[in-house]
N, C-alpha and C positions, 0 to 999 in steps of 0.2 A: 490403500492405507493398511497398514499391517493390523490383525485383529489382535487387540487385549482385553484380558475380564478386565482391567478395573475402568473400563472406558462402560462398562453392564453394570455397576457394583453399585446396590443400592444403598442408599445412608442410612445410618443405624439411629431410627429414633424409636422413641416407647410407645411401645402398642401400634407400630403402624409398620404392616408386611417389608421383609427385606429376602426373600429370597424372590432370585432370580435366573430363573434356568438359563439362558443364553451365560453366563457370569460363571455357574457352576461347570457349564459343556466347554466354556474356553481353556477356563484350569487343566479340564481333563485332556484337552487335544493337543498335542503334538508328539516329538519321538520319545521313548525311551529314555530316561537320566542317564546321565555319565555314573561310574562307580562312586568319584569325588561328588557328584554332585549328590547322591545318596548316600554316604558315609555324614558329609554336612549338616545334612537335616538332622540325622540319627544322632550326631554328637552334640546339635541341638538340646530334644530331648533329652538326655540323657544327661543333660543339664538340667534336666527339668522346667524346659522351656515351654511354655505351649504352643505350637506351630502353627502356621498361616494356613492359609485353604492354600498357596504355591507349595507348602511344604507337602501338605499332606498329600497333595496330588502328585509328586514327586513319589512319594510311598507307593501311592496306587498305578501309577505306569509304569513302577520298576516289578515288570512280572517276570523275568528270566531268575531261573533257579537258585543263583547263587548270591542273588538278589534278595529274593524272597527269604530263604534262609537266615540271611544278616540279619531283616526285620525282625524274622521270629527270635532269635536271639538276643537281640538288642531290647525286644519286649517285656523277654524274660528274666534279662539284667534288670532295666525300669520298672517292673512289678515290685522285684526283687527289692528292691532299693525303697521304693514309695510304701509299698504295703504289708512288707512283711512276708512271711505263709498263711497270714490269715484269712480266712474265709466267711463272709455273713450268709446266715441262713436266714430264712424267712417262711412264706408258707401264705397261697393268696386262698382268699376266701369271696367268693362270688354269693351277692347279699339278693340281687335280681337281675331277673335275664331280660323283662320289659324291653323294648327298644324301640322309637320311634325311628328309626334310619333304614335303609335298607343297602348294605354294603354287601358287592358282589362275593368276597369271600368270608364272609361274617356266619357262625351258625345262629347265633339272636339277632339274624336281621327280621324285622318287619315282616317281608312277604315269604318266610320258611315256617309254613302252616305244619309241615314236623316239628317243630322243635315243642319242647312242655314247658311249657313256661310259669316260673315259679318270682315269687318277693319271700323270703323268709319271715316268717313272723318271730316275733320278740321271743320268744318260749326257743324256736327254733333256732335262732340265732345265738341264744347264750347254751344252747344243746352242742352247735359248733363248736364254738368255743372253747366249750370243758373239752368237749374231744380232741381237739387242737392242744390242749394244755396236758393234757394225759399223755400226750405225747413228747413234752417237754417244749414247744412253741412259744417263741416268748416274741417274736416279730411279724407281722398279719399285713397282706395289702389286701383291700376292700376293697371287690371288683361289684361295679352297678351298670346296667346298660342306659341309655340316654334315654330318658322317659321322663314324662310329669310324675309319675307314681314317685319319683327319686331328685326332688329338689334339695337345695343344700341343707334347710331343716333336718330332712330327713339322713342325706350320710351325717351333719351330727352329730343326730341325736344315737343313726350305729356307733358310729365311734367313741360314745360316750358309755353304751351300752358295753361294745367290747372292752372296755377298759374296766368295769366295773365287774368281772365277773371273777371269780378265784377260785378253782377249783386244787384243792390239795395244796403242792406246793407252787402252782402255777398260777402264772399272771401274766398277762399280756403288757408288754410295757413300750410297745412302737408298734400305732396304726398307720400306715400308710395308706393313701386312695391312690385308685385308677374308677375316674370317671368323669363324665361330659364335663367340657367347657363351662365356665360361669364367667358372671356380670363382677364385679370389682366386688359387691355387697355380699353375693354367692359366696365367694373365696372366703371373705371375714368370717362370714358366719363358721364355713366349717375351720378355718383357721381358732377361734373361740373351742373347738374339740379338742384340743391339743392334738392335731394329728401331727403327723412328720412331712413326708411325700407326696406333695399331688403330682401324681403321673400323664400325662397325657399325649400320647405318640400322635406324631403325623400320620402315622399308615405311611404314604410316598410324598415326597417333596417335590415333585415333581407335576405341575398346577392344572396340566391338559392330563395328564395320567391320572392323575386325583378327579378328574370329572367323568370318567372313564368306570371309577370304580363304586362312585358315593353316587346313588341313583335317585334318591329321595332321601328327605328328610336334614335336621337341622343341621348333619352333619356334613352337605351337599357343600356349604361355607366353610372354603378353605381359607380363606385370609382369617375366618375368624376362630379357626380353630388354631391357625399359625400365630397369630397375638394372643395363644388365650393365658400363656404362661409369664405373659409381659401384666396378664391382668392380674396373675396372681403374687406376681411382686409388689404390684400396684395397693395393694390390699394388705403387704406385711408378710406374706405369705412368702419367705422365699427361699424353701427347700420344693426345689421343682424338680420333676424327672421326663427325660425328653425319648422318643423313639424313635423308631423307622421298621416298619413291618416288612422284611427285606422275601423277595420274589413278586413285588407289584410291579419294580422297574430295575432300570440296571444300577446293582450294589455299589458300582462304586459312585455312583451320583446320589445314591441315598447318604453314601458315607460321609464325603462330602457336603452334603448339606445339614446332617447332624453334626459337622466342626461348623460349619456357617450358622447353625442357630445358637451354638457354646459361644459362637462369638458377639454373635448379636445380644446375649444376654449378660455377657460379661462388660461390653460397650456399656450399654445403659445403665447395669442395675449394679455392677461391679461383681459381679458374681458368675458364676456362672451354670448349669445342671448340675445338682447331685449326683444324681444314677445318669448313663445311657442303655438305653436297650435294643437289642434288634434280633429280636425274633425272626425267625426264617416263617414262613406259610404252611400251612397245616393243613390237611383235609378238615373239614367243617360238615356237618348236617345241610345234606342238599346242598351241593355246590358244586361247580363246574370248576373240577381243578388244571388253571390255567401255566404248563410249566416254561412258557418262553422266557421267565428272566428268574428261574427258578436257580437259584445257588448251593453250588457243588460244595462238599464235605471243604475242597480243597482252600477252594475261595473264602467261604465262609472261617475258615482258622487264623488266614492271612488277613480278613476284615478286622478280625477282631486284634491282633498284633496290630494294622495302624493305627486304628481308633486308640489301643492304650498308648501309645508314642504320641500321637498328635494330642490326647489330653490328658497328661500324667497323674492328676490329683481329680477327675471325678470316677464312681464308681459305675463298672460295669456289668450286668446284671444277663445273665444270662441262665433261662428259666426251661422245665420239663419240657418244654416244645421237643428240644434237642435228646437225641439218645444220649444213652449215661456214658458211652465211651466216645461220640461227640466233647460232651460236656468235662469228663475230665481232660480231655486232649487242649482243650479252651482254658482250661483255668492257667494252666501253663505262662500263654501269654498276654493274659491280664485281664479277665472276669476276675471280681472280686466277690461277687453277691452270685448264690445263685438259692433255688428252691427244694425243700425237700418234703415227700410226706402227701406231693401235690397230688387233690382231686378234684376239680372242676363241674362238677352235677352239682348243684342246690343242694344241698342237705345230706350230701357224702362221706366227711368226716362221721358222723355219727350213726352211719349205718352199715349192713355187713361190709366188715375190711374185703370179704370175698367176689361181691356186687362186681359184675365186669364193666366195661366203660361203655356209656352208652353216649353216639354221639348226638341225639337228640335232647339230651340232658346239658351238656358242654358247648363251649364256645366252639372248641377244637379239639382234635386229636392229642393224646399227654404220651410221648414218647419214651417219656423216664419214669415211670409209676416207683421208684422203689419206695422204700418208707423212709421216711427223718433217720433211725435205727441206722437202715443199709447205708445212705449218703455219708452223716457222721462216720462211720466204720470206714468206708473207703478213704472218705478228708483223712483221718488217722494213718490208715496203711500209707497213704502217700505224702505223711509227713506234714500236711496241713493244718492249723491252729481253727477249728469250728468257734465262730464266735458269733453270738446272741445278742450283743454289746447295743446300748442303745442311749449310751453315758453322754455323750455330744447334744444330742438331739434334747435330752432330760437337763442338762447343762446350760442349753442355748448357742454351744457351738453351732450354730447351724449358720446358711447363705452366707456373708460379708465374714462375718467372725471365725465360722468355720475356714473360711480361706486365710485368714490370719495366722491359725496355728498349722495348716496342711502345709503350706503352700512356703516354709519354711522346712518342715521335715517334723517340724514341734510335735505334732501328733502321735507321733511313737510311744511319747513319753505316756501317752494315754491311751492307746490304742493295743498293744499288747497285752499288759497288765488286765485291762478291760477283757478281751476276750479270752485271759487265762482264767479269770473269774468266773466267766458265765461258763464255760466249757467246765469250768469245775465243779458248778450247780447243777448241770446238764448230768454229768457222769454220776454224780451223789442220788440225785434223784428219779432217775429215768435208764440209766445204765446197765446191762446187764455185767456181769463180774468180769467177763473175759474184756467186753470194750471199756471196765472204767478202770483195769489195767492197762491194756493200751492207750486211753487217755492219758493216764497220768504219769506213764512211762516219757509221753509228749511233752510232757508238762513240762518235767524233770529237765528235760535235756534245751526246752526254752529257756527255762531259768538256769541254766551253766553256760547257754551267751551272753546272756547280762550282766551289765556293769554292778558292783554295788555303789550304794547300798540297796538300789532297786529289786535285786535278786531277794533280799532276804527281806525285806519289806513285802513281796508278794509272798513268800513265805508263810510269812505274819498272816497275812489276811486269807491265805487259801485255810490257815487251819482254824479258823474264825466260819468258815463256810463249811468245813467238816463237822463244826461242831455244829453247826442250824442254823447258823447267819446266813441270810440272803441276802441280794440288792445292791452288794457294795460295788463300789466303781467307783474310780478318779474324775 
């Protein structure tokens, strides 16, 4: 009998596991696509379709050069077209490193009696923050490790803290979390914070490889870390962001399985991730760095070119892990978020900027250290629109509705404007003279593509922000 995934292919109900590795390894097996059969899929996309796990695997076995190329291309037409030049910055803030789990490549795992383990206190944590905000920071993800110290009270009652704190002309105005799993009542509560983003990566989708790596503790439960994103729509909660910690197993089966979970969530909840992420592996504090399924420069560029084809309207978020000439190489074909400024030790932002990185303090190694300043200044030199923008999420665009206006193209109509604003706040208040000419040199020439009356209406309100107004947005 001839073998097919969809004879593997789990049914997509809520809150009950649907990944199935025989299903994902079928996709991926056989020859090579025809040219037609890969020009297809891409004009697809390119329609702005979202494409099938046949498609995307169609992406991923078209590896001969001139193949590869098309993709990248075709990425950067589809960026081009859905997103604009714009760029979201962010900037993660690690609140405790506690962790009841012990994951093989983890620096706060459990049994890494190096690591110094810290919980910010209250004092400490709005210490961050002003320092985060000195900087010009106006979007935070709040990273915690899986521990009782860190129940949903407590992120929160941070994210209520962060919110509350103002230093000069700064203000944090989008918290996003990364951290453990919760119960339906969990998600409410911190849903009640007004956060944005609850993040929560699989590590590997891959169910024997996942027991391989998670060696104790609660996080051992892969089905129930796989449903924990179905709990938090279940809860109201439904700005989710989905991962794959890519060098655990082979990339293009994580890839694969990160469009298999956009689609299982879109099935059920009609929506589907926000952000994706996929972090490449990192040397960690005490750890045996394992490089069989470790992913080249090369591969890694062409992941990220299918992944923005296969799902043209969520964002992909691509963080310090990666060096800076990685990272711009990436933005190219369709990261849309990436971080700047980043320090990963407890209590780093606000001590000397000079302090070197210590890996017993951090989760992981930080490839790209430059500061928020240098990131910005580069976005600019390479023609990119830096946006702070957090108008949607403050609005209610967000899950079901947010696809209502993306998923047309509508979002333009708010999405530039929006990060011509905050980029105009950024340069007013935080800029040094040469880059808040370069900024605004950018500015200029965003607004001479615009239709009116739109051009002269941002017009309006950029000289409303020169004069002391803050906050505005569509």
């Amino acid at each position: 009998m001839k073998f097919t995934p969809e004879k593997y292919n789990l049914p997509d109900i809520p809150m009950t596991p649907f990944i199935d590795a025989a299903e994902i390894e079928a996709f991926l097996a056989g020859p090579r696509p025809t040219m037609q059969e890969l020009e297809a899929v891409i004009a697809k996309s390119l329609n702005k379709q979202r494409l099938s796990l046949q498609d995307t695997a169609t992406l991923i076995k078209a590896d001969d050069p001139e193949s590869v190329a098309l993709i990248k291309q075709a990425a950067k037409d589809l960026k081009k077209a859905v997103y604009g030049n714009r760029i979201v910055l962010f900037a993660p803030l690690y609140v405790g490193n506690y962790c009841m789990n012990n994951c093989a490549y983890c620096g706060f795992r459990k049994e890494n009696k190096e690591a110094v383990r810290t919980t910010l206190s209250r004092e400490q944590l709005i210490q961050e923050v002003e320092a985060l905000e000195e900087e010009g920071q106006k979007r935070l993800i709040l990273v915690f490790g899986e521990h009782k110290l860190y129940p949903p009270e407590f992120i929160a009652d941070t994210a209520r803290t962060v919110y509350s704190v103002k230093k000069g002309a700064g203000e944090i105005r989008r918290v996003n979390i990364n951290a453990a799993p919760l119960d339906i009542e969990g998600f409410r509560k911190v849903k009640e914070a007004g956060i944005g983003t609850y993040q929560i990566f699989q590590e590997t989708y891959h169910p024997e490889m996942y027991k391989l790596y998670h060696l104790a503790g609660p996080k051992k439960d892969y089905n129930y870390r796989l449903t924990a994103l179905d709990r938090a729509q279940e809860a109201g909660l439904d700005d989710v962001g989905i991962g794959a910690l890519f060098g655990l197993y082979d990339w293009r089966f994580e890839t694969l399985a990160l469009v298999r979970h956009t689609n299982h969530l879109e099935v059920c909840y009609k929506v589907g991730p926000h952000t994706i992420s996929f972090p490449r592996m990192q040397i960690a504090s005490n750890m045996a760095f394992n490089r069989k399924y470790e992913l080249s420069d090369a591969d890694f560029a062409r992941m990220v070119a299918i992944l923005r084809l296969a799902v043209p309207y969520t964002g992909l978020i691509c963080t310090a892990r990666e060096k800076a000439d990685m990272r711009r190489e990436v933005l190219q074909y369709g990261v849309s978020q990436i971080d700047g400024g980043t320090k990963l030790e407890l209590g780093a932002y606000s001590e000397d900027a000079d302090e070197p990185q210590d890996l017993n303090r951090e989760q992981f190694h930080v490839s790209d250290s430059r500061s928020l300043h240098s990131v910005i200044d580069t976005l600019l030199d390479d023609s990119y629109l830096p946006s702070f923008c957090t108008a949607c999420y403050r609005k209610g665009r967000t899950g079901e509705h947010f696809m209502e206006f993306s998923v047309p193209g509508f979002i333009k109509r708010f999405c530039t404007p929006n990060a011509i604003y905050t980029l105009a706040e950024y340069l007013e208040d935080y800029a040094s003279a040469a880059q808040k000419q370069k900024g605004y040199q950018l500015i200029e020439k965003q607004l001479q593509e615009l239709e009116e009356p739109a051009a002269t209406q941002i017009r309006t309100t950029l000289q409303r922000i020169k004069q002391g107004e803050r906050d505005l947005y569509l």
